[in-house]
C-alpha positions as CSV (number, residue, x, y, z in Angstrom):
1,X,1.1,-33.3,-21.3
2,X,3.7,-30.9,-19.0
3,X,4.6,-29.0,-22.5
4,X,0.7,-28.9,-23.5
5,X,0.2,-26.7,-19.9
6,X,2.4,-25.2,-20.8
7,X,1.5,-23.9,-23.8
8,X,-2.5,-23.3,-22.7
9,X,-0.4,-21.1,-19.6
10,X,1.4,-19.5,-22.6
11,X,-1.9,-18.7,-24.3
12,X,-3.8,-17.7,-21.6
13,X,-0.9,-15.1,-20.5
14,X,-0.5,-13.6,-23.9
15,X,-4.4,-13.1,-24.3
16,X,-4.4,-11.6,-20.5
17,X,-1.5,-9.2,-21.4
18,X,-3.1,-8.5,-25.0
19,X,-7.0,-7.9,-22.7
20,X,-4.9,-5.3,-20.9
21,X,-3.6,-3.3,-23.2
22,X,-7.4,-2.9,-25.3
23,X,-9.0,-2.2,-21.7
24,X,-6.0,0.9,-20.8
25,X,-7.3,2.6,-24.2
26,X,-10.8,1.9,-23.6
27,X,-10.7,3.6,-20.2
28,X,-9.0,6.5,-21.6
29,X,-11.9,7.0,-24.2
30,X,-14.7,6.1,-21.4
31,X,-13.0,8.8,-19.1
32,X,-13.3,11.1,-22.2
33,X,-16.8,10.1,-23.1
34,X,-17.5,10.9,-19.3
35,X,-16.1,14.7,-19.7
36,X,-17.9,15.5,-22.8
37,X,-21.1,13.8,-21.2
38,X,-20.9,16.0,-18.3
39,X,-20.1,19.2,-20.8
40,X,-23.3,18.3,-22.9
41,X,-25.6,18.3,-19.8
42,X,-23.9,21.7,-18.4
43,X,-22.7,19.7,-15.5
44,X,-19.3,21.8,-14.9
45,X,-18.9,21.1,-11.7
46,X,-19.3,17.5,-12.2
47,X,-16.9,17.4,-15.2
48,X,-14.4,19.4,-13.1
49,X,-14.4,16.6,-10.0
50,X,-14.3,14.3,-12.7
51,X,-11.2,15.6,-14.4
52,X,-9.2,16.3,-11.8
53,X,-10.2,12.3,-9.9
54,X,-8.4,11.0,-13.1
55,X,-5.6,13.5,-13.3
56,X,-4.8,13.2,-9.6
57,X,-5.0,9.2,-9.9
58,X,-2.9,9.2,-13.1
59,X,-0.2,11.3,-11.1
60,X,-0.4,8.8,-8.6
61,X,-0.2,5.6,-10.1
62,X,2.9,7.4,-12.4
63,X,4.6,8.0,-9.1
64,X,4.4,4.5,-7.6
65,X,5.2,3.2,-11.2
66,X,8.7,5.5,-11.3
67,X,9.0,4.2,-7.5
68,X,8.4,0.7,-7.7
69,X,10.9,0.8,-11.1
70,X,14.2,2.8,-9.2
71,X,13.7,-0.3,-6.3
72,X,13.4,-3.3,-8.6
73,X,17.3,-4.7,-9.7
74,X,17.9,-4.3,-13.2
75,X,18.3,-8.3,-13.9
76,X,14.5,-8.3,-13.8
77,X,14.1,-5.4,-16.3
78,X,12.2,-6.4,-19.7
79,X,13.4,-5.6,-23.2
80,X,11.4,-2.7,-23.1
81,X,12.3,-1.4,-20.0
82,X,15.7,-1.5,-20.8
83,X,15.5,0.4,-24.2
84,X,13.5,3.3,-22.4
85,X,16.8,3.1,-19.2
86,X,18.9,3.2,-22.4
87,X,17.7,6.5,-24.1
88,X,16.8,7.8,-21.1
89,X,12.9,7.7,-21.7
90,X,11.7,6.3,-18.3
91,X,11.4,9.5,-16.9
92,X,9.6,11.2,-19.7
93,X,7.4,7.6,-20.0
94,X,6.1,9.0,-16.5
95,X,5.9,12.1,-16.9
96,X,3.1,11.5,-19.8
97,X,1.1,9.7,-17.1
98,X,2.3,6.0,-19.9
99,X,4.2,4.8,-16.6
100,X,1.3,1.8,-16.1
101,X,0.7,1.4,-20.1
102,X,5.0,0.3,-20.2
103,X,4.1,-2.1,-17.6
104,X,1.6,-3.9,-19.3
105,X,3.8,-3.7,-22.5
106,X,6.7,-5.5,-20.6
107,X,4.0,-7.9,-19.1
108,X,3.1,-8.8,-22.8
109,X,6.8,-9.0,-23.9
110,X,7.5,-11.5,-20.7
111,X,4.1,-13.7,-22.0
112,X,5.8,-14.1,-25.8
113,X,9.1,-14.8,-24.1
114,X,7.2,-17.4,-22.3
115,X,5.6,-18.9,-25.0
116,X,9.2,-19.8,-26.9
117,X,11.6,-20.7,-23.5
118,X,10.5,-23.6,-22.1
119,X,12.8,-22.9,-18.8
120,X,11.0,-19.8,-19.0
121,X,13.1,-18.8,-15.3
122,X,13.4,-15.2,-16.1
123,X,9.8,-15.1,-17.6
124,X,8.8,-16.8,-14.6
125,X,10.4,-14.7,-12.0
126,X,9.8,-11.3,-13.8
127,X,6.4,-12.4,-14.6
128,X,5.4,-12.8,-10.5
129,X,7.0,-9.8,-10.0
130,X,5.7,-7.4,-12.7
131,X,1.8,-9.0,-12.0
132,X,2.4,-8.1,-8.1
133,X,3.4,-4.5,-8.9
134,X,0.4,-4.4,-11.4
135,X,-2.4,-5.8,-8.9
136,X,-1.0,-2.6,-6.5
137,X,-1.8,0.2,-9.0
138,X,-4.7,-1.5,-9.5
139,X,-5.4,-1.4,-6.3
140,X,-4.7,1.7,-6.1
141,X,-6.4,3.2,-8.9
142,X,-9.8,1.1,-7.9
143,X,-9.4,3.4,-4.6
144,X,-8.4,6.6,-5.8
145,X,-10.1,6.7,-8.7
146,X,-12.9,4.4,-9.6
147,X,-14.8,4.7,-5.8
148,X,-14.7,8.4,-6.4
149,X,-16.4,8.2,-9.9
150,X,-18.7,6.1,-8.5
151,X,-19.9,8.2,-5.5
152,X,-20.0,11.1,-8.1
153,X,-21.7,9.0,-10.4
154,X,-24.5,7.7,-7.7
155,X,-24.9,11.0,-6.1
156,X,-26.0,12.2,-9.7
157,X,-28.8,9.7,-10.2
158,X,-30.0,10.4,-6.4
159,X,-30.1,14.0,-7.1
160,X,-31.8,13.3,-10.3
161,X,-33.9,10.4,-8.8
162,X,-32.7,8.6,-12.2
163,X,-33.7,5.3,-10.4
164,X,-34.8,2.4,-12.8
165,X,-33.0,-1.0,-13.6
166,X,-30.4,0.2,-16.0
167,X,-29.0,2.4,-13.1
168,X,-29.4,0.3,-10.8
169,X,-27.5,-2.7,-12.6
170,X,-24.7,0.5,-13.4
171,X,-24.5,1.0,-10.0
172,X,-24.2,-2.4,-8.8
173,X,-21.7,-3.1,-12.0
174,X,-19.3,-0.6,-11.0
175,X,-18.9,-1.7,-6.9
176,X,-18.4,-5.1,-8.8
177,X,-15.3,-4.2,-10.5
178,X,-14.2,-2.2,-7.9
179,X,-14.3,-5.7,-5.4
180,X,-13.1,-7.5,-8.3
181,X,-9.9,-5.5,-8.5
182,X,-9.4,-6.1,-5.2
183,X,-9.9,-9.9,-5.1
184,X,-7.1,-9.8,-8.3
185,X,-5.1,-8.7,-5.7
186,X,-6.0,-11.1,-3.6
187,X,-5.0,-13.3,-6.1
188,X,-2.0,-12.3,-6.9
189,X,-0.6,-12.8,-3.5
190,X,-0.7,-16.9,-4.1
191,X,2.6,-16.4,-5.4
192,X,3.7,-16.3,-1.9
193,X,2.9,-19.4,-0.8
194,X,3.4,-23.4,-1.5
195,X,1.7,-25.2,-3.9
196,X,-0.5,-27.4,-1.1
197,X,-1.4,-24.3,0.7
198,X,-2.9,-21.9,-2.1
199,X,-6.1,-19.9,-1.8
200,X,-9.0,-21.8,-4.3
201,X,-11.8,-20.2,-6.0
202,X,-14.1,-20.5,-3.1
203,X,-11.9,-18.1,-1.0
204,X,-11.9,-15.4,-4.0
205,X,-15.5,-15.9,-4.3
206,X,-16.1,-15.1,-0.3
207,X,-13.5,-12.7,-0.6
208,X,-15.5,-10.8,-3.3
209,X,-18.9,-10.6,-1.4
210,X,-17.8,-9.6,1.7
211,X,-15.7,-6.6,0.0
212,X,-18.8,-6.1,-2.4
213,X,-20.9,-6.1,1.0
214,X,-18.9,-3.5,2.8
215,X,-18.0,-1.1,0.0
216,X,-21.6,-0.9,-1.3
217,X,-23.1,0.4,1.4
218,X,-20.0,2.3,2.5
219,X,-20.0,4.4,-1.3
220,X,-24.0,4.4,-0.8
221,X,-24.0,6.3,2.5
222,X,-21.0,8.2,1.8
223,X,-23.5,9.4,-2.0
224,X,-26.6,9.9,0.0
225,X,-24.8,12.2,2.3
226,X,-23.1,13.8,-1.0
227,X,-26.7,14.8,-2.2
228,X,-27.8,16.5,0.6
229,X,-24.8,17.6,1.8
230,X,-22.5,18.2,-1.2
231,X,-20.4,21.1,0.5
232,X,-19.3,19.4,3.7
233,X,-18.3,15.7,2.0
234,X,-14.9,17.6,1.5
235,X,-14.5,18.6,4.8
236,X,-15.7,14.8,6.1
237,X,-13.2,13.7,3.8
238,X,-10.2,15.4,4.4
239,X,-10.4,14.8,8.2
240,X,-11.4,11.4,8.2
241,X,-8.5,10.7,5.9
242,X,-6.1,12.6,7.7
243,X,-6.9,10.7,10.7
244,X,-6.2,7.3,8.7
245,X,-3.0,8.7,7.6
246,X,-1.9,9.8,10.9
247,X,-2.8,6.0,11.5
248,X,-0.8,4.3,9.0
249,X,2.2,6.3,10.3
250,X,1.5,5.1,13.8
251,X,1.6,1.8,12.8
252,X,5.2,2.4,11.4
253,X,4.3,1.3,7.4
254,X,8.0,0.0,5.5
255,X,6.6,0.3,2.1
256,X,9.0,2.4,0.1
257,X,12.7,2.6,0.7
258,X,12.5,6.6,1.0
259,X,10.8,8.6,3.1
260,X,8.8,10.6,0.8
261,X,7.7,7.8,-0.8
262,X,6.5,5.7,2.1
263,X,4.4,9.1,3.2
264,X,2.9,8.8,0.1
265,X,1.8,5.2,0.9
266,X,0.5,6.5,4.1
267,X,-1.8,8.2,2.1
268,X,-2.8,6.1,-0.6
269,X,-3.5,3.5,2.6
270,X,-5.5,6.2,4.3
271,X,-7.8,6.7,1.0
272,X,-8.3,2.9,0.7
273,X,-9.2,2.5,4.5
274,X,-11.9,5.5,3.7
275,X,-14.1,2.7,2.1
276,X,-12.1,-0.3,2.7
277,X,-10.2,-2.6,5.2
278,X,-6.3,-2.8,4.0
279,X,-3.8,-4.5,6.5
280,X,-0.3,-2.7,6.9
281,X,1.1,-4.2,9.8
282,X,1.8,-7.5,11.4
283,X,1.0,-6.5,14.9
284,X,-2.5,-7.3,17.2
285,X,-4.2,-7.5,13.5
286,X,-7.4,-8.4,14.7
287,X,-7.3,-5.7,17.2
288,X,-6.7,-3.2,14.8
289,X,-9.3,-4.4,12.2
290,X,-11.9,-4.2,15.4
291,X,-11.1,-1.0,15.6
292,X,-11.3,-0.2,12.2
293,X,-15.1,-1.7,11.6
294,X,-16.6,-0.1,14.8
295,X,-14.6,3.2,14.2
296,X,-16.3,3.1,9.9
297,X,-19.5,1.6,10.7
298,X,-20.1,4.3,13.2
299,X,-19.3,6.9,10.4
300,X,-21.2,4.9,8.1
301,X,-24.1,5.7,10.8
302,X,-23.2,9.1,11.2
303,X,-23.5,9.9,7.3
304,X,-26.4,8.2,6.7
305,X,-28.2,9.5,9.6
306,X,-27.5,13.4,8.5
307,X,-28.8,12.0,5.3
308,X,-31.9,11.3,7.4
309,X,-32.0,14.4,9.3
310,X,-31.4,16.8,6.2
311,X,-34.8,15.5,4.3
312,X,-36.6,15.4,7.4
313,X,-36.2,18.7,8.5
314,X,-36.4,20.1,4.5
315,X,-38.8,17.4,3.4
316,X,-41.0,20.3,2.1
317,X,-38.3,21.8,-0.1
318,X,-36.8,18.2,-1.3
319,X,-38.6,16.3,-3.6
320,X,-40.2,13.0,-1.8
321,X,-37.5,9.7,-2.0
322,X,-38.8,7.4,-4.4
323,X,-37.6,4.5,-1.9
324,X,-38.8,4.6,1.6
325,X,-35.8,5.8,3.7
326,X,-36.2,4.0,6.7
327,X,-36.1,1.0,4.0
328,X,-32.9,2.1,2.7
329,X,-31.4,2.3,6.0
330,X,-32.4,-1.2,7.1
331,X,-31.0,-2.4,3.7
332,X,-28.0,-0.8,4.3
333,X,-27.4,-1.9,7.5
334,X,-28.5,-5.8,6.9
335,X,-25.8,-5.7,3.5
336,X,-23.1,-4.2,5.9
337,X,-23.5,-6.8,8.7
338,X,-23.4,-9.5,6.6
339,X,-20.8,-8.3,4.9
340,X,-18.3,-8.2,8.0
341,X,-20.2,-11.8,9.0
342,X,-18.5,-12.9,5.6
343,X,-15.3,-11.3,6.2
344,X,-15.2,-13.6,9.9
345,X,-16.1,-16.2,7.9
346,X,-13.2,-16.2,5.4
347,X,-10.7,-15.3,7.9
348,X,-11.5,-18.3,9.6
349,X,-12.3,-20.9,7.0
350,X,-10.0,-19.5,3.5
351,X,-7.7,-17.2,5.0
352,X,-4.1,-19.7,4.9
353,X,-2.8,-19.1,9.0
354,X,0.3,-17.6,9.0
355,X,1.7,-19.9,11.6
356,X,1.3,-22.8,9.4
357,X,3.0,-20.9,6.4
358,X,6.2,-20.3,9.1
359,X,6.0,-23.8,10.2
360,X,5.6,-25.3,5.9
361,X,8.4,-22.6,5.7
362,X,10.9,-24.5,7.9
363,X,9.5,-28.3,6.3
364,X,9.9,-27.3,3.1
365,X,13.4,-25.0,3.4
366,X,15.8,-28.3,2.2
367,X,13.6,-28.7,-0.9
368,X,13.8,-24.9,-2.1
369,X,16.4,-25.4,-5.1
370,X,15.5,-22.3,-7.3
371,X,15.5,-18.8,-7.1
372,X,12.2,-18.8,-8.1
373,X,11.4,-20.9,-4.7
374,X,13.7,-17.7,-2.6
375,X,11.3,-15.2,-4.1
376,X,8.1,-17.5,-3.1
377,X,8.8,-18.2,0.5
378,X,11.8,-16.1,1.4
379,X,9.2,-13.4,2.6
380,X,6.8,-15.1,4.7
381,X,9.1,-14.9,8.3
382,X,11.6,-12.0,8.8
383,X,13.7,-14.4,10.8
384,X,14.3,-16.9,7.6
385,X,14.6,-14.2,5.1
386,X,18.7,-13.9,4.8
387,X,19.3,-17.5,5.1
388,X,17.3,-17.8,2.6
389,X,18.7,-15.1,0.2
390,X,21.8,-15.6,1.1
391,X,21.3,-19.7,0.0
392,X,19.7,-19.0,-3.4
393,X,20.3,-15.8,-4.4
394,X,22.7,-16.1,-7.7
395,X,25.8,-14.0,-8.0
396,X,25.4,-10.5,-8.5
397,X,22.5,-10.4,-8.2
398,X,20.3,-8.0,-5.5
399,X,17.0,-8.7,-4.3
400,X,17.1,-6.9,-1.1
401,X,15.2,-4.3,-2.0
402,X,12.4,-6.1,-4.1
403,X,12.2,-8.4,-1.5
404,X,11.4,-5.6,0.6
405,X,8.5,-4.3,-0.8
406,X,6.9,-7.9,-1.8
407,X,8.3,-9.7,1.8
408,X,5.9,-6.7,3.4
409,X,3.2,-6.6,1.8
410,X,2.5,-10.4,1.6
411,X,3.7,-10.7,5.2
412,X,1.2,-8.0,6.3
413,X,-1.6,-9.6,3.7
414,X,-1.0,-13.3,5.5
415,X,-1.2,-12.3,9.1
């Protein structure tokens, strides 16, 4: 039965790895699609915005990629990671924006290696560790890229008043995926804790609504405003962002082991908190994600009341809103609310307490035999962490530094 698991675990990775690769080309040839489209329909300043969103996300993604590969020992490096070291091709890998496409090659190499070791220790241990780095970019593409499109995308069919089912169902489609990337890495996080303590499929399910509850209306307001307003969203933007930046950096963010680099996670935090709560710290959490949701839903408020104000006052020059806006306001506001009600409600009924992970931590210390256990649990309390590493990590071996990254960002997701 155990080598039967196995084997559908095997299976299931391989297909996963195999799903990954087929969806990287297809979104290279939907993003190309996208740019002719735009050309076709003389919409240059569209296709422009459009380009440079998935340049300027490619560049980023890269950049974390090269990062998250000159941190991570060399014991955990796939085949094909170390063949591109070996020739000296990681650099120029990156630099042709293929940084994310060799990850999911190594990920499928690890699920073949899996499917013929039975220990499968490395496969195991590079396999948590390459799906955690994976489930960032993703996170971070879904933030930098795909919320963009999609506010570019809706602020076209309001300007167009393109409203029927098929756009509709688009529309809703797309702030799907986008929650869905984040609840993979929601998911991906169970690494991090014990067996008898994992997050079920009920907490990814509320864990999905209540970020599909607060994005959509957050990308909705933020594309009304767009179409009424399309030469200040910039200038909203950019300060808005800059103050969630200057944020991040108060709260003293250890993300990256240079400086640059943990600037540049500043900013990458600052574009996710534009449309969606990320924690970064350990300290007075719920304080800060108080703040947060009065400080966003007030902008929220803002944007869509300008939206109000600028078809009021040029209702005679604007085409009339096929929706009634004082509808779409109430809408908005209802799915908002009950999207933070769902967010209290997983926090208090899904969300594992950290407490309880120190004190399982402590219980379940004497058991931890592997190094696979060290990686698991060595991160979830700062005061554990080198006992623990120094107790199972294996001779020449380092894991100090990709113990930093992953101790931090599962210690900040858990608390």
């Amino acid at each position: 039965m155990k080598t039967d698991i196995c084997s559908c675990t095997s299976a299931l990775g391989i297909f996963a790895s195999s799903l990954s690769l087929v969806l990287f080309f297809w979104n290279v040839a939907a993003n190309l699609w996208a740019v002719v489209s735009f050309y076709q329909q003389e919409k240059y300043f569209s296709m422009v915005v459009f380009i440079f969103l998935v340049l300027s996300s490619s560049v980023l993604l890269n950049t974390f990629s090269w990062l998250f590969y000159s941190e991570s020992p060399e014991d955990l490096d796939t085949d094909v990671d170390r063949f591109m070291k070996e020739h000296g091709l990681l650099a120029l890998v990156h630099v042709m924006q293929l940084g994310v496409f060799l990850r999911r090659v190594g990920m499928l190499e690890l699920s073949l290696r899996g499917t013929f070791d039975r220990k499968r220790t490395f496969q195991n241990r590079g396999t948590d560790i390459l799906n955690f780095d994976l489930s960032a970019l993703y996170l971070f593409k879904a933030f930098s890229e795909s919320a963009p499109q999609l506010i570019l995308m809706t602020t076209s069919i309001i300007q167009m008043e393109d409203f029927h089912l098929f756009t509709v169902i688009k529309i809703v489609g797309s702030l799907s995926s986008l929650s869905f990337t984040v609840v993979s890495y929601h998911r991906s996080m169970d690494v991090f804790v014990p067996e008898k303590l994992k997050m079920g499929w009920f907490s990814s399910i509320i864990y999905f609504l209540w970020n599909l509850f607060l994005i959509g209306p957050r990308v909705v307001c933020v594309s009304l405003f767009t179409s009424v307003l399309p030469y200040y969203i910039a200038a909203h933007f950019l300060s808005l962002w800059l103050m969630l930046v200057l944020w991040a950096w108060w709260q003293n963010t250890d993300f990256i082991n240079s400086k640059a680099g943990d600037w540049l996670y500043r900013a990458i935090v600052g574009l996710i908190w534009y449309f969606s709560w990320f924690n970064v710290t350990t300290r007075n959490t719920k304080l800060i994600g108080i703040i947060y949701h009065v400080v966003m839903g007030a902008d929220t408020m803002l944007l869509l009341g300008l939206w109000w104000w600028k078809r009021s006052v040029e209702s005679a020059r604007l085409s009339l809103f096929i929706i009634n806006p004082y509808l779409v306001i109430g809408l908005l506001m209802v799915i908002y609310i009950t999207g933070v009600l769902m967010k209290l409600v997983y926090y208090w009924k899904c969300h594992p307490n950290k407490t309880i992970l120190e004190m399982n931590l402590k219980d379940e210390e004497s058991e931890m035999k592997t190094e696979c256990d060290a990686i698991s649990y060595g991160g979830l309390e700062e005061d554990t962490t080198v006992t623990l590493e120094s107790k199972f990590e294996p001779e020449g071996t380092v894991l100090a530094d990709i113990h930093k990254r992953i101790r931090h960002m599962a210690v900040n997701f858990y608390s």
